[in-house]
N, C-alpha and C positions, 0 to 999 in steps of 0.2 A: 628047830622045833619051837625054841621057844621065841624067835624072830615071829612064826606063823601066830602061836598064842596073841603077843603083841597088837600083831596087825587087826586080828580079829575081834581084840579087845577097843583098837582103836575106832575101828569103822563102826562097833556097834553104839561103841560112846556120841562117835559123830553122829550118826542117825539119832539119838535121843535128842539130841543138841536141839539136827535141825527140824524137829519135834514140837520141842519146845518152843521155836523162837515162831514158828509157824500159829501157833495156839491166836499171836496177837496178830502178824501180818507185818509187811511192811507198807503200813499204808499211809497216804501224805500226810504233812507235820498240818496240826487241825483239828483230822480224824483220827488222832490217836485217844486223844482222852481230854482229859479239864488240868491244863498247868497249874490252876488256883487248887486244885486239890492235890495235885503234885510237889507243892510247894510244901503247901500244909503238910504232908503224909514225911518228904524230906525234910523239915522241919523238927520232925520228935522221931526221926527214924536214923536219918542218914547226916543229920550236923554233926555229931559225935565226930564222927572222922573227916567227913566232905567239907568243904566252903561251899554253900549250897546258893547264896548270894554272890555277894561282891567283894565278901571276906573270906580272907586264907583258908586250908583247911587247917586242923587242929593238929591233924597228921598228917608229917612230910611225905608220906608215902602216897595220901590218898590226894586224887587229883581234885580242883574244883568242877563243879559240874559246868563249871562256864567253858575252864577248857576240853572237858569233854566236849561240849558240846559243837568246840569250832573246830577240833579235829577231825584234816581231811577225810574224805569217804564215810561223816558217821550218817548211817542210817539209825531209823526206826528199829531193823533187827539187830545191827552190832549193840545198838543199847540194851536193848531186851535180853540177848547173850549176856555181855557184861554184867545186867543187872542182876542175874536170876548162876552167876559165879564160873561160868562154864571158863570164862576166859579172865577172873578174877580170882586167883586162890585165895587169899588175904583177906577178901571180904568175909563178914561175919554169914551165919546160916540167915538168912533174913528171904525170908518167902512171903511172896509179894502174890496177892489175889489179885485175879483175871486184869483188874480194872485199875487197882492200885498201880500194879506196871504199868498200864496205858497209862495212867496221869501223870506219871514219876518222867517217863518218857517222852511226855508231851510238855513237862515243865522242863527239863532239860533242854531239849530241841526250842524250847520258848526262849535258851539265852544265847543261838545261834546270830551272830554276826555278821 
């Protein structure tokens, strides 16, 4: 019984996920949004804990967004997931408007290698 609860709890968690991650699209790095405002927005949002440049982050835990960004298979959606905590517990609640993620997404993908 409570195996069944689980599963059903699980599958409906996943459908909001992939809900959510649909909102923006995976669409090619470009047409996601303006990195210069992704930057800026990263900048007074996400340095606290990120390396949002070319320096460390401030927290051992939190990755730079450089190597997010050259880790294998990232798309446009795994970011938008990660960004928005589905697959991030440790991030702080930080809810990010329609556009804000495209730009945050589009500067990240902008220090792709």
């Amino acid at each position: 019984m409570h195996l069944r609860l689980i599963l059903i709890l699980f599958i409906l968690l996943g459908g909001s996920l992939a809900a959510v991650a649909e909102n923006v699209g995976d669409v090619p790095k470009g047409e996601i949004g303006d990195p210069q405002a992704g930057l800026e927005f990263a900048r007074s949002t996400c340095a606290v804990c990120h390396g949002i440049e070319e320096e460390q982050s401030l927290n051992p835990k939190a990755p730079r967004f450089k190597d997010l960004a050259n880790r294998p298979g990232m798309t446009p959606t795994a970011l938008i997931v990660w960004l928005q905590g589905a697959s991030h517990p440790r991030m702080p609640n930080i809810v990010f408007a329609g556009q804000e993620l495209r730009n945050v997404v589009a500067y990240i993908l902008s220090l792709k290698q």
